[in-house]
Every structure is written in structure tokens, then in C-alpha cells.
C-alpha positions in Angstrom: 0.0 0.0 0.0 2.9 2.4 0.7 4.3 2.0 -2.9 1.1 2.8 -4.3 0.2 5.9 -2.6 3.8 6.8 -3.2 3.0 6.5 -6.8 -0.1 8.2 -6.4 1.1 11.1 -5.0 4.4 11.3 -7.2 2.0 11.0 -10.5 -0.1 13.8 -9.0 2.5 15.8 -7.6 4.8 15.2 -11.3 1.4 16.4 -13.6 0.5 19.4 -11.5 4.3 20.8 -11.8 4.6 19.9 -15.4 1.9 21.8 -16.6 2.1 24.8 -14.1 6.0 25.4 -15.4 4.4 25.0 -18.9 1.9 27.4 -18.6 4.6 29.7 -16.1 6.6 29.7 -18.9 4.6 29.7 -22.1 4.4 33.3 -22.2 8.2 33.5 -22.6 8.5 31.1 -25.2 5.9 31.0 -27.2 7.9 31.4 -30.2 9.7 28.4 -29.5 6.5 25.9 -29.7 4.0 28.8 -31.7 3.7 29.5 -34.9 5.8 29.0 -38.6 8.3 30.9 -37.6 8.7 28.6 -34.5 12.4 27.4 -33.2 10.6 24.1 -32.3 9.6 23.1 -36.0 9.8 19.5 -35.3 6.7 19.7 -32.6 3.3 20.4 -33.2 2.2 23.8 -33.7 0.5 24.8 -30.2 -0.7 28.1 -31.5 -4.4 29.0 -31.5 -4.4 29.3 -35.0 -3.1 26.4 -35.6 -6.5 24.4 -34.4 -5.6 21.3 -36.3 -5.2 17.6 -36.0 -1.6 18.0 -34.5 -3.2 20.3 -31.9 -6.5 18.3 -31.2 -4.0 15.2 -30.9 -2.0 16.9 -28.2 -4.9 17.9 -25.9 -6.0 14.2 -26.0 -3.0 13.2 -24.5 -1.6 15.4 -22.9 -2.9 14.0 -19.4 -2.7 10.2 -20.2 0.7 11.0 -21.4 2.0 12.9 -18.1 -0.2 10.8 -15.9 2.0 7.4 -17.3 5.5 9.1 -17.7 4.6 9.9 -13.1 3.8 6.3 -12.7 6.8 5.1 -14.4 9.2 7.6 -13.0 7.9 6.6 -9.8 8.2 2.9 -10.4 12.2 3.1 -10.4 12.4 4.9 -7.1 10.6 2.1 -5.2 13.8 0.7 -4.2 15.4 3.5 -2.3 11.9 4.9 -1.0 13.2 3.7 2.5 16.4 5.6 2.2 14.4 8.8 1.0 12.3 8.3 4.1 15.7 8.6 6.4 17.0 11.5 5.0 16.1 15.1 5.7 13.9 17.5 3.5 16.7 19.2 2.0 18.6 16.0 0.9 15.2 14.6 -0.4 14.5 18.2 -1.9 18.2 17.8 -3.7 17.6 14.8 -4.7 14.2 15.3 -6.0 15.9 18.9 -7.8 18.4 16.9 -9.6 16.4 13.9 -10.5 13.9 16.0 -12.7 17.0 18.8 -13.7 19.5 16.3 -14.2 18.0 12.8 -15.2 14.8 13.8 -16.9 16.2 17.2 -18.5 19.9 17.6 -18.9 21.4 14.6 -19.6 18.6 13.0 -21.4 19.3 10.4 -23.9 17.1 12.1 -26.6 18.0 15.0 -28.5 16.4 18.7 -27.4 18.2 22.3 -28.2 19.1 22.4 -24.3 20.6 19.1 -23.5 23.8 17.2 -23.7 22.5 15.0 -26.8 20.9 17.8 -28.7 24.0 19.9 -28.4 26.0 16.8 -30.1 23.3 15.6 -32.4 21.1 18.6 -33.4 21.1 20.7 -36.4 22.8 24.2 -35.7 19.7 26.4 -36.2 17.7 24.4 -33.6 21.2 25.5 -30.7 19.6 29.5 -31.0 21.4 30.8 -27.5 19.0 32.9 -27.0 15.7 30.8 -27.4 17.3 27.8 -25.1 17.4 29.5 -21.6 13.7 29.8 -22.2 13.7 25.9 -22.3 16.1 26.3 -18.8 13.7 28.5 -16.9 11.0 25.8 -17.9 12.6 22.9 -17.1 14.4 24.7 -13.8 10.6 26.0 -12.6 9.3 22.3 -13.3 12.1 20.9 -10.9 11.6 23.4 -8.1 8.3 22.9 -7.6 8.5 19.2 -8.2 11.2 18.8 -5.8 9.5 21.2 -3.3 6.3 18.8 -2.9 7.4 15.7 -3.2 10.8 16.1 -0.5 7.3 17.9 1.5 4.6 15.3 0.6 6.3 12.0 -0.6 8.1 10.3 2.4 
């Protein structure tokens, strides 16, 4: 029972910070997921008008999608969830930080403008300096509040 409400609660506390650092930071890069002109080019066009297929096929999975990527991600902590449980909330806060920053984000094994792989393995007009801190700040607000609740509410 303890590993599914930690699973529960991970999945909840994982969709709720995804998509309030999405929306946090949307209104700072919109041009990076919005649009023709968008850095992004390779993703669906979120833009309103852009009401579409691609669009209408995000929305449907959007939540499924998030609510299965939590469970998972909290499937491979089960076996240090007592060692969480021992340490205090700042080292379960750090932990937490660097597990979404780090693992998820950073040194992902597939290819985005502000990771490890898509620095070796992307085209040079999808590394635009000044379009990938907006991907940072997401990714950085995602990981602070993700890290805040679960080293609060997890263990």
C-alpha cells in the first residue's frame, strides 16, 4: 500500500508541476512551440491558430501522457523509498531537484536544443542561444516545484 500511494502522489505531484511550469513559462516562449516561424519546428504547432489535427491530438493526450510518464518515474524509485524516508527534507528536496533537472532534462538520452545530446546531435539552427534558456527556466521551474512537494509530501 505504501508504494502505491507513493505512486499516487508522485504522479499527482509530477502532472500538476509539469503543466504549471508549462503554462509559467509559455508566455516567454511561445515562439519556441508557436507559430511557422517557431524554433521548435519538429513539434506540433501549439498556436491558437493552428487548431488542427496535430493540436486536437496533443490535448487528448496530454494528461494520459504525463499521468504514465509519473507512474513510471515513480516505479524506479521504489527501491530507495526507504532511504528517502531517512533523510532530511533538504537532501530529499536535492535529490528530488536533480532527479527531474538532471535525469529527466539535462542529460537525457534524446535530442532537445538544451541538452547534452541535442548539443552533439542537433542541427545548428535548432542551438539558438537565445531561445534555449527559455527551455532552462521551464525545465528549472518544473524541478523546483516538483522537488519542493514531493521532499514535503512523498516520504
Amino acid at each position: 500500500m505504501e508504494y502505491l500511494l507513493f505512486s499516487l502522489w508522485f504522479t499527482l505531484i509530477h502532472t500538476v508541476a509539469y503543466t504549471a511550469a508549462g503554462m509559467a513559462s509559455l508566455h516567454i516562449s511561445r515562439n519556441l512551440y508557436e507559430g511557422r516561424q517557431r524554433l521548435l519546428d519538429f513539434l506540433s504547432d501549439m498556436s491558437a491558430e493552428a487548431e488542427n489535427d496535430e493540436t486536437g491530438r496533443v490535448k487528448r493526450l496530454f494528461l494520459p501522457a504525463q499521468l504514465l510518464r509519473g507512474l513510471l518515474m515513480s516505479l524506479v524509485l521504489y527501491p530507495v523509498l526507504h532511504l528517502l524516508g531517512e533523510i532530511s527534507f533538504a537532501g530529499r528536496f536535492a535529490f528530488f531537484f536533480g532527479l527531474m533537472l538532471i535525469y529527466t532534462d539535462i542529460a537525457g538520452a534524446v535530442p532537445f536544443p538544451h541538452n547534452i545530446e541535442g548539443f552533439v546531435y542537433m542541427k545548428p539552427r535548432y542551438l539558438k542561444r537565445d531561445k534555449t534558456w527559455k527551455l532552462y527556466f521551464e525545465i528549472i521551474i518544473y524541478s523546483l516545484v516538483f522537488a519542493f512537494f514531493a521532499a514535503w509530501l512523498l516520504l
